[in-house]
C-alpha positions as CSV (number, residue, x, y, z in Angstrom):
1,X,-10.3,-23.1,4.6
2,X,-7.3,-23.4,7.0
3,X,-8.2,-20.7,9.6
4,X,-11.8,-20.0,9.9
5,X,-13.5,-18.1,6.8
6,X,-12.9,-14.4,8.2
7,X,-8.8,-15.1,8.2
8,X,-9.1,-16.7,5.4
9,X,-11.1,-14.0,3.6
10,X,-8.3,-11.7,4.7
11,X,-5.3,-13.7,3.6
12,X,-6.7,-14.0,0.1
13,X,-7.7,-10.1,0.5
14,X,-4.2,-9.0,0.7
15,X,-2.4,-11.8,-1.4
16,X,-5.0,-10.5,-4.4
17,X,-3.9,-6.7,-3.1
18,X,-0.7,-7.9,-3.5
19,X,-0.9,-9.7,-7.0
20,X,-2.2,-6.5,-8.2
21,X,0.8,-4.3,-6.7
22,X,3.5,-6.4,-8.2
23,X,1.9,-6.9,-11.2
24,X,1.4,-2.6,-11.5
25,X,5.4,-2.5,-10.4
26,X,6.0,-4.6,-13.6
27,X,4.5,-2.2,-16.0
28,X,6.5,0.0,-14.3
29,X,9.6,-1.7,-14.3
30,X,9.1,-2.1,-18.0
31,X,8.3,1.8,-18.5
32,X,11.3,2.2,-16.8
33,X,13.3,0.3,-18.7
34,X,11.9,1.4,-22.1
35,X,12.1,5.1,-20.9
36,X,16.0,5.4,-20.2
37,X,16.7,7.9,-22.6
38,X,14.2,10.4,-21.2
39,X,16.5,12.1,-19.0
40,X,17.3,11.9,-15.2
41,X,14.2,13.3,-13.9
42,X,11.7,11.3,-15.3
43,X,14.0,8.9,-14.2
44,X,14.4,9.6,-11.1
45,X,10.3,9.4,-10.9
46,X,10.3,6.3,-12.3
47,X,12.4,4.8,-9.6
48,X,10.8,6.5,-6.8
49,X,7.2,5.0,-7.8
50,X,8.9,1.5,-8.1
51,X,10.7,2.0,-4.4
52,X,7.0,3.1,-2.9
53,X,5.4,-0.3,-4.8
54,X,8.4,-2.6,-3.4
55,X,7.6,-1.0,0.1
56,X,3.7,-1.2,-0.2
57,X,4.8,-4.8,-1.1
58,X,6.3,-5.8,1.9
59,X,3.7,-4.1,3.8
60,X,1.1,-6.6,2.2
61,X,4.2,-9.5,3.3
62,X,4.6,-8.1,7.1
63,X,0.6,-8.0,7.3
64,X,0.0,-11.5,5.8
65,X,2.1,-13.0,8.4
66,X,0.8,-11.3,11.6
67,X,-3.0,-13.0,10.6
């Protein structure tokens, strides 16, 4: 415990929120990457779901460091 057990619950909150985000982007970076023949549309899905994960992810960041 480094800052009382309520931050601390909260830091390990998000870095497990986080774990589990980047983790889901992976599958989905490998989808992608297995799926490049399926045209530019489900392409173009594929990449937008990956951008919203990255951007989720540095939500989890920005809110780990204000605590």
């Amino acid at each position: 415990m480094f800052f009382g057990q309520k931050r601390d619950d909260k830091i390990q909150e998000l870095f497990e929120q986080h774990i589990r985000n980047t983790a889901v982007c992976a599958g989905q970076l490998q989808t992608f990457f297995v799926s490049l023949n399926k045209g530019p549309e489900f392409i173009g899905a594929m990449v937008q779901k990956i951008v919203e994960m990255e951007h989720t992810g540095d939500d989890f960041r920005e809110e780990i460091h204000l605590i």
